[in-house]
Every structure is written in structure tokens, then in C-alpha cells.
N, C-alpha and C positions, 0 to 999 in steps of 0.2 A: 504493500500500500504506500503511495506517494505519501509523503508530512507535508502538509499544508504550509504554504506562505507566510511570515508575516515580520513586517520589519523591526518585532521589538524581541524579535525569539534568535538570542544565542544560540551558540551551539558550539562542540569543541573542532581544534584544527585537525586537521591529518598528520599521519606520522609525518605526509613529503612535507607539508606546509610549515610543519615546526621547523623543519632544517633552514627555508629559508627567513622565517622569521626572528630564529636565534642569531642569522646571519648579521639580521638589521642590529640587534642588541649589541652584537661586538665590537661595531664601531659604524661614524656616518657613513664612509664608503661599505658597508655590507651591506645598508637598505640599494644604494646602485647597481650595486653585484649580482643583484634578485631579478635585476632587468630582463629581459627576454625580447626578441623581436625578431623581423624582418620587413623587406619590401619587395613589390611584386611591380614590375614595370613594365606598363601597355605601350601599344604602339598606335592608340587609339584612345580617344577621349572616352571615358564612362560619363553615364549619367548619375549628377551628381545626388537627384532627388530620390532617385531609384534605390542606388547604393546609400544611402542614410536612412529608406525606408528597409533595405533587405537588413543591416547594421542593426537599425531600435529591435527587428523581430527577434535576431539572434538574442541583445542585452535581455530578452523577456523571455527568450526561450532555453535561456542557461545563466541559474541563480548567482554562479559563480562570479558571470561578469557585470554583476552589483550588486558584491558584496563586500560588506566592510571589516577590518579587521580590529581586534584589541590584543596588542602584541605585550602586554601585561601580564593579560587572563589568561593569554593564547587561546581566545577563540573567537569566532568570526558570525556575523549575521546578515541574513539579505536585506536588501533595500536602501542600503545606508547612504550608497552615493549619492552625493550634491551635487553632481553636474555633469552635462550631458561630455558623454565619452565619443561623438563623432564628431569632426575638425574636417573643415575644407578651407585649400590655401591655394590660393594665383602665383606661385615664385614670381611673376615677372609683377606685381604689387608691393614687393618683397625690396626696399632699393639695395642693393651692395650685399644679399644674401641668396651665397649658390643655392645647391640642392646638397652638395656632402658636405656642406655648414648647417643645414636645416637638419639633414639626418642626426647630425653630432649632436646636437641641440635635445631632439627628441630620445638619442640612447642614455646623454648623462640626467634626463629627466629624475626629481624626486618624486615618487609617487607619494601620497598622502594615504596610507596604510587605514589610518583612524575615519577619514571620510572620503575617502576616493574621488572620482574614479579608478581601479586601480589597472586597468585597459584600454587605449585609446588609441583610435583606427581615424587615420591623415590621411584625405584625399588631396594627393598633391598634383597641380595642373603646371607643368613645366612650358619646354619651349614647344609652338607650334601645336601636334598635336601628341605626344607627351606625356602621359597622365603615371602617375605612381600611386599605389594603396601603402600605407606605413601603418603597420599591425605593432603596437609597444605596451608591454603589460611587464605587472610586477607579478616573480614568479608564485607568490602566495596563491595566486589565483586560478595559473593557467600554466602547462606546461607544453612541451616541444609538439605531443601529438595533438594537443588543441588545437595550436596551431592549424596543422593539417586539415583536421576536422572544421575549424569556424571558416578556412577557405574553402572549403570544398559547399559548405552549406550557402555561405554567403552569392556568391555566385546559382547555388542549384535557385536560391531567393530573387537574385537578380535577373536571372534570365527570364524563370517564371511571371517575374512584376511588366519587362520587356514585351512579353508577349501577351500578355493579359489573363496570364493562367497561372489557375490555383497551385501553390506551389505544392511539391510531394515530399517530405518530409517526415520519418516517423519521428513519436514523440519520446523527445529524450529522457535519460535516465539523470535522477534529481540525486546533485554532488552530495547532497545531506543526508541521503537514503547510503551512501555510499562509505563517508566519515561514521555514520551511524553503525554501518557493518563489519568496519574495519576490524573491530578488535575478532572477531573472527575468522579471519583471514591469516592475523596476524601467529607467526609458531614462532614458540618459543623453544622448542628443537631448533629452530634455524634461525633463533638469536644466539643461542650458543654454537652450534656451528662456525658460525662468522667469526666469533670473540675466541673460540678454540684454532680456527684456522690463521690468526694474527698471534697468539700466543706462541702455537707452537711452529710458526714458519717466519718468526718475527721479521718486517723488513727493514732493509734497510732505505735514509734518504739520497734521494737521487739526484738533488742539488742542494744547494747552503746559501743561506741570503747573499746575496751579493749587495746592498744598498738599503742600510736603515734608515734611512734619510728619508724615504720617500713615504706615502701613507700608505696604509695596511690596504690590502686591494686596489689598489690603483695600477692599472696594466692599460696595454692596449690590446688590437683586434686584428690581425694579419689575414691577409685573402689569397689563394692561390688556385688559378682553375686550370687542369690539365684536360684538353679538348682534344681530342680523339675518338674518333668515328666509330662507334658502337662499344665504349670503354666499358661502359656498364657491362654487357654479352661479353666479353672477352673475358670480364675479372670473374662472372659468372661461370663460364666455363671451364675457368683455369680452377676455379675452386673446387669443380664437380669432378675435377680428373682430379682431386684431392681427397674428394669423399667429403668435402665441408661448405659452408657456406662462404660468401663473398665477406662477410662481415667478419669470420673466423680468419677467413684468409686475411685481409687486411691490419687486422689485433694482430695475428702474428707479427705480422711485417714491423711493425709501428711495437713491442714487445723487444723484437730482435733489433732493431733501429736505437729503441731505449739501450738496451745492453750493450750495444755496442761501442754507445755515444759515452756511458756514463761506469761502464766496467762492472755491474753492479749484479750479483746472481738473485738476488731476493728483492721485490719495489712491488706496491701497490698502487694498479691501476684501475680507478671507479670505472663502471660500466652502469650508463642508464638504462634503466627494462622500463616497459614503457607499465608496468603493473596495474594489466586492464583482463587479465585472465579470469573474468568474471562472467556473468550474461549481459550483453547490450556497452557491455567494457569498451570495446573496440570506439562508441558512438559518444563516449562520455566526454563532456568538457570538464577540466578543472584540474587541478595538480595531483595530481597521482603518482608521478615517477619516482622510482626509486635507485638507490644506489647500490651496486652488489661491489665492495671493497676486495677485487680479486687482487691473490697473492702473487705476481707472478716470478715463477720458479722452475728451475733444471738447472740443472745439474752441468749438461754438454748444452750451453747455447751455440756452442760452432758446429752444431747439427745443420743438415740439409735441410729448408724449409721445409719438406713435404715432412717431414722428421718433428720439428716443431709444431706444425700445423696438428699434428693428431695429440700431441699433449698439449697443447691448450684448448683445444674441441674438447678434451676431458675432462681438464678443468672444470672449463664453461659450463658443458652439461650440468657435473655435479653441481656449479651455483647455483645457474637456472632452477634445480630441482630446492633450492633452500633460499630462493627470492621473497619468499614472502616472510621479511621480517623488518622488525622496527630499526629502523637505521637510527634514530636516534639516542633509543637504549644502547645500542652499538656504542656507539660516541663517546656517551657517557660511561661503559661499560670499561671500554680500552682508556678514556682518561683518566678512571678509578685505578685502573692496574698501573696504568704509569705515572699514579698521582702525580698530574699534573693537570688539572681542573679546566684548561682551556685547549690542552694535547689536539693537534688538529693532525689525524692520522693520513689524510688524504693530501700529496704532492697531483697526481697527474690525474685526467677525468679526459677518456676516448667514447666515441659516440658517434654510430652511425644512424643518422637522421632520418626519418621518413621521408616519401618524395611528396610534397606537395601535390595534389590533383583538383584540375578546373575544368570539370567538366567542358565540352565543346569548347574551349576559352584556349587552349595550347598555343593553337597560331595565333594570335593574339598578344602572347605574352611574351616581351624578348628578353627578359632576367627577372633571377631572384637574386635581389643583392643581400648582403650583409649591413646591419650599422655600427657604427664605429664605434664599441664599447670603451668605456674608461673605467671601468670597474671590473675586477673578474675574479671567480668565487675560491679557484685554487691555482696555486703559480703556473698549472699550467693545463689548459684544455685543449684537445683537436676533436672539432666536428667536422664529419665528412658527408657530404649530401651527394648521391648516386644519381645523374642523370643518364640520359640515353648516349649521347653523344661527350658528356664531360664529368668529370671529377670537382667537385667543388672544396677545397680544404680550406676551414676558419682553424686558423691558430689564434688563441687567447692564451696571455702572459702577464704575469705579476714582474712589475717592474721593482719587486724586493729583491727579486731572483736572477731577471733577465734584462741585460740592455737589447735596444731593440739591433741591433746588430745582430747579436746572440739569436736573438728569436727567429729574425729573419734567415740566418745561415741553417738553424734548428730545422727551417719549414723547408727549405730549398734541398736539404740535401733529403728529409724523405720522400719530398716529392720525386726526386731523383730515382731515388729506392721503387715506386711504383711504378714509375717510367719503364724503368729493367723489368718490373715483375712484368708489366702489361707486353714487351717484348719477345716475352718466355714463348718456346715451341711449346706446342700440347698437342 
């Protein structure tokens, strides 16, 4: 049974939501850090009344994106925003402000956690005919497959309103119903699990501050797209003549890359599951991801990739089968043991992305850019977004750890690394 509405009825966060909420309590740059976004750029003007009307359906059709937070209580209730969460902007009304100063603008945004909005979608109208959608939410709210999901609805909305037809949408699954379920979900076998496999495979760190000087999260955002004609089919098949997936093949790569960069037999690297293995999961908006803190370890890294690849698919699986647990009794679990009250066991966070999908809208759409983050939540993260034709790599770097030289030589040479791999006979 849905819980009914109403804007004065609390309710507690998620296990994901506490992570980034403890974020904000650390320091001001950890509420920036929470940031989440991207942009989608047309080769073609949208309508702007349309898309503001398909926009209010969604804010009405997913409690999450107005709801408000109390990062106190640690808990959250709908209705609370004060102001409306769609923006439309003319850059050329704009005097002496490009479009990647607009962007910057909108990624170091402070969200207002206490009375939001905490998600806010920018129809930006550039030169000519030019138009960009700018999707930017604090991650209390929303994570990476919302994303996915609020584009793909938006648009099923859009087109629908275009043609004068009732739009087809089923009716989604209520994020409260969801926090509400949680602690069922949640095993505590596979809280210790995680805290037994950090115990007994302790690792070690894979870099050392290089600059106290600067403030605590404060990094930038590096972009690199390898384009090559059917890369997606090629790393796909290269994986299957592996017996593994594209995504295992890749964590290898970027596992063997680490070790080799960094000399180091033992490092944990978070991996995001998008933790919707539920019914109607897959259709949910709202923060749900979770972090599974893989060990990773062997013994002969100067194995032959295909050698590599089947032990960390082992790994993986065995995680995969203990994903569902509280990452933030984790936390506090391992900072207990290493009394140290703020122990932040997480150096590196890899993740492969979902692909975006726009219905009938593809040709249409000539990029999804990146925005140019100044905040980022661990020294160092690589997101990888799978297209048809290209590879998209976001490097995100704490500039505690990393000049950007460093970062930029860091990004260049494994891109280099899957150059070779996409090369490979099979």
C-alpha cells in the first residue's frame, strides 16, 4: 500500500542518503561534493512551455524531487521546497557569460538541504539554434540511475504533450515505501562480511596528501572521450572471449593500471551497484546507490589479463552476493576498529555508468557533456559512460592528493591502457 502525502510527515533517510548527508556535516565543501549532474545538448530548439510542463509532472510524480531535508535529525519530508526547480536562460541575454562559465556556476551551486529545491533542471538556449537541458541535484535526493530514469520519462512527457497524446507512463514506486522497507533488505551477515573482509585483507593507501593547504574536497573534473567506431561491440566482445563482462573487463584494467602506477598489492576500490534489486527497482527515483568497498588483491599482478580478469569476476560475484548492507555501519564499524572517529577508509570510487536513453530523440542529441565539479567526495573517482561509437572517461580528483598535472598524466596514460586493450586480436 502507497503512504499517503503530506508535507508535515517526517520520515527517516536511507542508509545511501546518510552517506551523503554526513558528507555535508564534515565540512562546507562536503555539502558541494553531494553535487550530481549533467547536460544533454540539442541540435535543435525545444519547446520551452512543453518541457516545464513534462518537468512540474515528473516534480509531482517523484516525492523525492521535493523533498526536504533535516540533516540534524537525519530525516527528510515531502513538500518542503520553496521554489520552483525549472530555470530557463537566453546565454546571448547573458553579457560576458559563456556556456562553461554558466555550467561552473550551476556544478559549484549550494543546495539548500533545509528548504530546497534540492534538483534543478536549466533550459539553456545558446547560439543560433543550440539548446542544452542542465539536470543538477544534490545527491540526498537523486542518484546516477535517476538520472537515467527522469530522462528517459521526461522526454516519453515531452513528446507525448508534442503530439497531443496522453502520455504512457506507469505509476511509480513511492521512495518512502522504499526507506520504509529498507531495514529488511538490509543483512547483517553482509555487514560483517565487508568489516571481516577489511580486517583480514587490510589495505593499504595508494597515495599520501600531497597539499594541506588547500580545503578538504576541493578537486576538479577531467574529461577524456576515446571515439572509435563500435568501441562499445568491440570491449563487449573482447570480454565475452573472457567469459566476463565489459564492466569486469574494464575494473580489471583500471585495478592492474592502479598497481602498477602505485606498486601496491592490497587498495580498496568502491564500486557503485545501483541497489534496485527489488520489484519496480529498476523504475525508482531517489538515492538508493550503494557502495560495495572491494578489496583488491593477488598475489601475481604480472598475470596475463585474461588471468586477472577471472579473479576479480570472483571477487565481484562474491560482493555482488553481500551488496545489500549498511554502508554506513561499515564506516563507523572500520573507524571503531581503527579508533579513529573520522577514518575515511575509501581512497578511489570506479563506476560504470548507465547509458542514458531518449526515446526517438538520439538524432537529435549531439552530446552529453560533463560539469565542471569543484568539489569531489574521494581523492579520486573514474566514471566511464559506454557509448556506441565512444568511450567517455570523467576523472574527479582531490586536489589534497593530486596536482592537476598528476591527474591529467593519471587519465592519459589509462586511456592509453584501453587504447591497447580495444586493439587486442580476439
Amino acid at each position: 500500500m502507497e503512504h499517503p502525502r503530506t508535507s508535515v510527515d517526517w520520515y527517516p533517510l536511507s542508509d545511501s542518503q546518510k552517506r551523503f548527508v554526513r558528507l555535508v556535516k564534515l565540512e562546507a565543501g562536503g555539502k558541494q561534493a553531494g553535487n550530481i549532474g549533467c547536460v544533454i545538448q540539442f541540435d535543435r530548439e525545444l519547446d520551452s512551455t512543453l518541457v516545464e510542463k513534462a518537468w512540474q509532472e515528473l516534480v509531482a510524480r517523484h516525492e523525492c524531487l521535493n523533498n526536504t531535508i533535516d540533516i540534524n535529525q537525519e530525516r527528510q519530508k515531502w513538500g518542503g521546497a520553496k521554489a520552483n526547480s525549472f530555470v530557463e536562460i537566453d546565454l546571448s541575454n547573458l553579457q560576458g557569460v559563456s556556456l562553461d562559465n554558466f555550467l561552473a556556476e550551476q556544478a559549484r551551486q549550494e543546495f539548500d538541504l533545509a528548504n530546497g529545491p534540492l534538483v534543478k533542471l536549466t533550459l539553456i538556449k545558446g547560439q543560433k539554434t543550440e539548446c542544452y537541458l542542465c539536470l543538477v541535484a544534490h545527491h540526498t535526493v537523486i542518484d546516477g540511475w535517476s538520472f537515467a530514469v527522469l530522462s528517459a520519462e521526461l522526454f516519453t512527457l515531452y513528446q507525448a504533450y508534442q503530439k497531443s497524446q496522453p502520455p504512457k507512463l506507469e505509476l511509480p514506486l513511492n521512495y518512502r515505501n522504499y526507506v520504509t522497507k529498507e531495514s529488511e533488505r538490509l543483512s547483517a551477515p553482509s555487514l560483517q562480511y565487508w568489516i571481516d573482509q577489511y580486517v583480514k585483507h587490510p589495505p593499504e593507501n595508494l597515495f599520501d596528501v600531497l597539499n594541506n593547504d588547500v580545503r578538504k574536497f576541493a578537486g576538479a573534473r577531467l574529461r577524456r572521450v576515446i571515439a572509435v567506431k563500435s568501441i562499445k561491440n568491440k570491449l563487449k566482445q573482447l570480454a565475452k572471449s573472457m567469459k566476463c563482462t565489459t564492466f569486469i573487463l574494464l575494473f580489471t584494467l583500471f585495478q592492474s593500471y592502479l598497481h602498477q602506477t602505485y606498486q601496491k598489492k592490497r587498495f580498496t576500490v568502491a564500486i557503485s551497484v545501483a541497489n534496485r534489486q527489488f520489484k519496480q527497482g529498476t523504475s525508482l527515483v531517489g538515492c538508493c546507490v550503494n557502495l560495495l568497498p572491494i578489496i583488491c588483491r593477488n598475489e601475481t599482478w604480472d598475470d596475463k589479463l585474461e588471468v586477472l580478469v577471472q579473479i576479480v569476476k570472483n571477487i565481484f560475484v562474491e560482493s555482488i552476493a553481500n551488496q545489500n548492507f549498511s554502508y554506513s555501519k561499515w564506516l563507523e564499524a572500520i573507524a571503531e576498529k581503527f579508533n579513529q572517529p573520522e577514518y575515511q577508509p575509501i581512497q578511489v570510487s570506479f563506476n560504470l555508468e548507465p547509458q542514458l536513453v531518449f526515446p526517438d530523440l538520439d538524432t537529435q542529441i549531439v552530446d552529453v557533456l560533463i560539469l565542471p565539479m569543484n568539489y569531489v567526495e574521494f581523492p579520486l573517482i573514474l566514471d566511464i559512460l559506454a557509448r556506441e561509437d565512444q568511450l567517455q572517461l570523467q576523472l574527479d580528483y582531490q586536489e589534497m592528493y593530486f596536482s592537476q598535472t598528476q591527474a591529467e598524466e593519471f587519465l592519459e596514460n589509462f586511456v592509453l591502457m584501453i587504447e591497447q586493450l580495444n586493439n587486442t586480436n580476439f
